[in-house]
MARSEDO-594703 format. One record per residue: x, z, y of N, C-alpha, C, O in turn; residue in one letter. Coordinates in steps of 0.05 Angstrom, whole numbers, plus 5000, padded with zeros to 4 digits. Layout:
! residues N
XZYXZYXZYXZYA...
***
This chain:
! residues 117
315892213158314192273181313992573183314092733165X313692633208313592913220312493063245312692963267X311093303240308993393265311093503282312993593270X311193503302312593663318310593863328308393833339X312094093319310694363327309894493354308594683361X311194283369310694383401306994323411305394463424X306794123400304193993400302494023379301093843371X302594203371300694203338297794333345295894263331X297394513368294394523373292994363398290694413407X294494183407293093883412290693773402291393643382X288293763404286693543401286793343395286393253373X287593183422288692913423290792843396290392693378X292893003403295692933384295392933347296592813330X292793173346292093253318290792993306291192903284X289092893326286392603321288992333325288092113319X290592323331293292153335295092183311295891993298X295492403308297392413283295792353255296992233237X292892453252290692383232291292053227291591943205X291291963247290491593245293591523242294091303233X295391663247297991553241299391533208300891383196X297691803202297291833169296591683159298091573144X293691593161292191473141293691193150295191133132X293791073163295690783172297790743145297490603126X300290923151302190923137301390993107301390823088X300691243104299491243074299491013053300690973032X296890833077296090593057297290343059296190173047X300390243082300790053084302089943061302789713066X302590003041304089843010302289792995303089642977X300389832993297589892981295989542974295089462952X295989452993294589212997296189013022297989073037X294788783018296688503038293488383041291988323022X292988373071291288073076292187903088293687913107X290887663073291087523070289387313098287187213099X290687323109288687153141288286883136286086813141X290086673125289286493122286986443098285186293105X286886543075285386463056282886573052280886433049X282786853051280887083036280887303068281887523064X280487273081281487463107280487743096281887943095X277587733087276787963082277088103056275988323054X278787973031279688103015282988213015284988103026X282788462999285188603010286088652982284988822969X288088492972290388522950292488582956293788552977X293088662933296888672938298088542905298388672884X298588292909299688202891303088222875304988112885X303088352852304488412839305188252818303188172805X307688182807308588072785310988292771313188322782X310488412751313088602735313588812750315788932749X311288902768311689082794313289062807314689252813X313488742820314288692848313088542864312888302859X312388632880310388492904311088262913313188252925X309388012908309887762919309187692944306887712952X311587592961311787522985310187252999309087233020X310686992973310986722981307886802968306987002958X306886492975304386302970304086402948306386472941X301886482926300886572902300986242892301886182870X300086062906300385762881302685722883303085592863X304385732892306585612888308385792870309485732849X308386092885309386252856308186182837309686302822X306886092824304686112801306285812795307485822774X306485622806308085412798311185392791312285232776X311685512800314785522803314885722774316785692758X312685932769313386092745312685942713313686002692X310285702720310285642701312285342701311985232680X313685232714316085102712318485162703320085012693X318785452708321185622703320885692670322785772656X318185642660317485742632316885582624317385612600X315585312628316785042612319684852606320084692588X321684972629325484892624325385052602325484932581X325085412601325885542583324185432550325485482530X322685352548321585242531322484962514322784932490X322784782539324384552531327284662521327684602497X329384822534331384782528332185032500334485092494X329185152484330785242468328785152442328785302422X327284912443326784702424328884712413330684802428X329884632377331884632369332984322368334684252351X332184202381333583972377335383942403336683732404X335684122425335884172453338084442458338584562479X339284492429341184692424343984602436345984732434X343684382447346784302452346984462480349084552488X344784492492343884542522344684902524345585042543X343784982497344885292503347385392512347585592527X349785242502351885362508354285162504354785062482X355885112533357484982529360785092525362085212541X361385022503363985172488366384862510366384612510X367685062523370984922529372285082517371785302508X374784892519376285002508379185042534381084892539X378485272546380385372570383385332561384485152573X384785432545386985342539387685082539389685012552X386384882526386784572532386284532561388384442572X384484562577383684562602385684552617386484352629X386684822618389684892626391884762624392984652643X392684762600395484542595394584292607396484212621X392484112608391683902611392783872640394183692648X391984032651392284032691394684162686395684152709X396884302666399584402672399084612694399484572718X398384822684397685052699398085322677397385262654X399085572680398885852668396385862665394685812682X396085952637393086042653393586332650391586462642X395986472654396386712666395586812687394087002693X397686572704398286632729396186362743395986122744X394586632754391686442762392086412797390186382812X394686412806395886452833394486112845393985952826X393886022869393785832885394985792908394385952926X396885562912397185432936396385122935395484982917X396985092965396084852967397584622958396384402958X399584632951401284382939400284382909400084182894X399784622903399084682864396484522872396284282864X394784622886392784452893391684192894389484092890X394384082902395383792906395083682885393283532879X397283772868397583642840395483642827394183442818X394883912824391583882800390383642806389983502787X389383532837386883412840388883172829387883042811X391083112835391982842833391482812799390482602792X392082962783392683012760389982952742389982832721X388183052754385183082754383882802766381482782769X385182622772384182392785385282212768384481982764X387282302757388981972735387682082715387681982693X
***
């Protein structure tokens, strides 16, 4: 943002540019909230980033996201961490390089057929 000097002993423009300041200044500052709290003014943050969506539902979705991570590293639930192929078998299996990672559509062909018996 910027005064233009042509207008800088304005009245008007000085009391105009004042309120254009303080506006911008503080718009990252706080979020209201019209449906819920109209007259309280937060700005809700998680890891210092400002949440967009619904606060319950983020709040749901984070503690869902941290009960999977919970379940899946129980140790009896270790199979879930990491699935080992074995790409070389993979490969020969469908009769493919696994060099030459080239595609057409007839190679195409075959795999799925190949992949279906």
């Amino acid at each position: 943002m910027f005064k233009v000097i042509a207008h800088s002993d304005d009245v008007s423009n000085n009391y105009v540019d004042n309120l254009v300041k303080k506006a911008h200044l503080d718009q990252d500052r706080y979020i209201v909230f019209q449906r819920d709290a109209s007259m309280m003014k937060v700005l809700p943050c998680w890891n210092g980033i400002i949440i967009e969506n619904k606060l319950r539902s983020f709040l749901k979705n984070i503690c869902n996201y941290k009960g999977l991570e919970k379940f899946i590293n129980l140790n009896r639930n270790s199979k879930y961490h990491q699935l080992e192929v074995d790409w070389t078998s993979t490969f020969s299996c469908l009769n493919c390089d696994i060099n030459n990672n080239e595609t057409s559509v007839s190679s195409s062909k075959m795999k799925a057929q190949k992949f279906l018996l």
